[in-house]
Phi, psi and omega in degrees: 000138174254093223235150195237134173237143174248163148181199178203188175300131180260143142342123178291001175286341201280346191316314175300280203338300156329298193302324167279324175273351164274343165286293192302335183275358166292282177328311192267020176055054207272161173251152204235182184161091172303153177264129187287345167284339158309328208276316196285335173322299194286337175288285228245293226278271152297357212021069182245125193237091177299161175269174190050166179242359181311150175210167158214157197251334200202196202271298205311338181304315204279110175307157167317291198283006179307108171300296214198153192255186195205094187253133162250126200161201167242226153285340163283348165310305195286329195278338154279350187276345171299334171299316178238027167261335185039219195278011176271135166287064151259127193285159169203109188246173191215166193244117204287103180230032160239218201265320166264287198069057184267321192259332168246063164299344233269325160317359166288343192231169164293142219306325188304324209274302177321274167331326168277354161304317184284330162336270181321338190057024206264359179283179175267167184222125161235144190249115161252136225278169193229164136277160156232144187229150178233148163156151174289000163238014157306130155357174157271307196257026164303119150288107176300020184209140157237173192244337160256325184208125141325144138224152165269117192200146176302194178232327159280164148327312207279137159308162158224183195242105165297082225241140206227127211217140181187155189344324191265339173149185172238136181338157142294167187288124165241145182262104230172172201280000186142152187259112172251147168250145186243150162276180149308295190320312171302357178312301200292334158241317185260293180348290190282002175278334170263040189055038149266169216259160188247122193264106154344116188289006173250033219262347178047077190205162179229138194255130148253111178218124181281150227243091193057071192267129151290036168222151189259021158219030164262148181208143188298129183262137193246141181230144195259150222284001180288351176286134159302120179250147166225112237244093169241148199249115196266124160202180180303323191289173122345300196216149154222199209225132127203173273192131140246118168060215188268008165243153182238168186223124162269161173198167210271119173311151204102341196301145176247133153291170154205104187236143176215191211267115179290135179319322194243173181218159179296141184260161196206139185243131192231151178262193174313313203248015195263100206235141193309296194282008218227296174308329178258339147299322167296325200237353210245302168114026187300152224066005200283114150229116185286009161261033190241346186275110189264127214243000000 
C-alpha cells in the first residue's frame, strides 16, 4: 500500500503518539510519501526518524499509484490536504493530534484498530460535496474550492451589505458583520457557530448564514445545493475578506461572486464504527444533559 502523509507543526506532547503510527507502518511494510515540509518538521523538530524518504511539494507531487492521503493534525490540517488532492479520487482520511477532530476523527478509537481499518480497505468513502467560486477579483493563483465554506466578513469596523442572488430570484440584501455559505460538511462548523442548522453530509444543500446581521429578521437559510448563487458585496472600506476553508483573500468592495456546486468531490474516509449522529454526540457533546445519563 502507498500512503501520502500530510501535515503540518505538531505539539511536542504528541511524539509517542506519532511515533506509534509510523512504528505501525514500519512494520507492516507501508510504503510512505511525505508533504516535505512536515517531513523535514519530524526529522529536525521532533526528531522522529520515519521510514522512507519520499517527499512532495504540490498536487502534481502525489504518484500515480498513491491509495490513500493521511493528514495528521487536526481539521485545519485536514482541510488544507484538500489543495493537494484537488480533483484526484485519492480518499483522505486524518488522525486526530488537535483539539476537535470533528473532521480527523480517527484518533477517536486505538491508532491500530484504526490503521487496521486503512490497511484492510475495510473503511467506508463518503463523497462529500465541495464548493466552488469564481470571480475576477481572486487572485490567478487562489485555489477556488472548499470543502466547508465560503465566507465574505468585513475588514473594519463598518458593516457591509451583502445581496446573495439565484435562479428563483434574490436573497434581502444583508447587513452584518458578513455572510458564509456552507456546505454540508461545514454545517458543523463557522455555520453552527452562527445559529445555522446541522446539516446531514449527503442532505445536497447550501446552508446560507449571515454573520452577525443587523436586522432582527435575517435568518440563516437552507438551499439546494444545484442553485448558483451570485454574490456582491458593497461596504465603506475599500476591502473586505474572503475565505475558503482556512485560506483568505482580500478583495475590492463592490466584487460579484460566483458559487456553485464543484465538478469533484472529496473521497472522505470514515471507519466502521464512525456514524455522523455518534460523532456528533461525541465532539460536539450534543444533547448532553445529566437527566440523558443512564445510571
Amino acid at each position: 500500500m502507498h500512503i501520502a502523509i500530510y501535515g503540518r507543526a505538531i505539539e511536542y506532547t504528541c511524539k509517542s503518539k506519532i511515533s506509534q503510527v509510523f512504528d505501525y507502518f514500519r512494520i507492516h511494510g507501508v510504503r510512505l510519501i511525505y508533504f516535505e515540509p512536515f517531513y523535514l518538521f519530524l526529522k529536525n523538530r521532533l526528531q522522529i526518524d520515519p521510514p522512507g524518504t519520499a517527499t512532495f511539494n504540490r498536487h502534481t507531487g502525489l504518484p500515480d499509484d498513491c491509495d490513500l492521503l493521511l493528514s495528521l493534525g487536526g481539521d485545519g490540517t485536514f482541510l488544507e490536504s484538500l489543495v493537494f488532492i484537488k480533483d484526484r479520487e485519492i480518499p483522505v482520511a486524518g488522525i486526530n493530534f488537535g483539539r476537535l477532530g470533528f473532521l480527523a476523527g480517527l484518533g477517536s478509537e486505538p491508532y491500530e484498530d484504526c490503521l487496521d481499518q486503512l490497511l484492510q480497505g475495510t473503511y467506508r468513502i463518503e463523497e462529500r460535496t465541495l464548493i466552488e467560486v469564481s470571480s475576477s477579483a481572486l487572485p490567478d493563483t487562489f485555489f477556488p474550492y472548499a470543502l466547508n465554506d465560503c465566507t465574505l466578513q468585513r475588514k473594519g469596523p463598518e458593516m457591509i451589505s451583502v445581496t446573495v442572488s439565484m435562479r428563483q430570484g434574490a436573497l434581502p440584501a444583508c447587513w452584518a458583520d458578513g455572510l458564509i455559505v456552507a456546505t454540508p460538511t461545514g454545517s458543523t462548523a463557522y455555520s453552527l457557530s452562527v445559529g445555522g442548522p446541522i446539516v446531514f453530509p449527503d442532505s445536497g444543500v447550501w446552508v446560507v448564514a449571515p454573520i452577525a446581521p443587523h436586522n432582527l429578521n435575517m435568518r440563516p437559510i437552507v438551499i439546494p445545493e444545484q442553485e448558483e448563487l451570485r454574490i456582491v458585496m458593497q461596504g465603506r472600506r475599500d476591502r473586505a475578506v474572503l475565505t475558503l476553508d482556512n485560506r483568505s483573500a482580500l478583495i475590492p468592495s463592490g466584487s460579484e461572486f460566483c458559487i456553485r456546486k464543484a465538478p469533484f468531490v472529496l473521497r472522505y474516509v470514515s471507519l466502521r464504527n464512525q456514524h455522523f449522529i455518534s460523532t456528533l454526540h461525541e465532539k460536539l457533546l450534543w444533547g448532553f444533559d445529566k437527566r440523558n445519563v443512564i445510571k
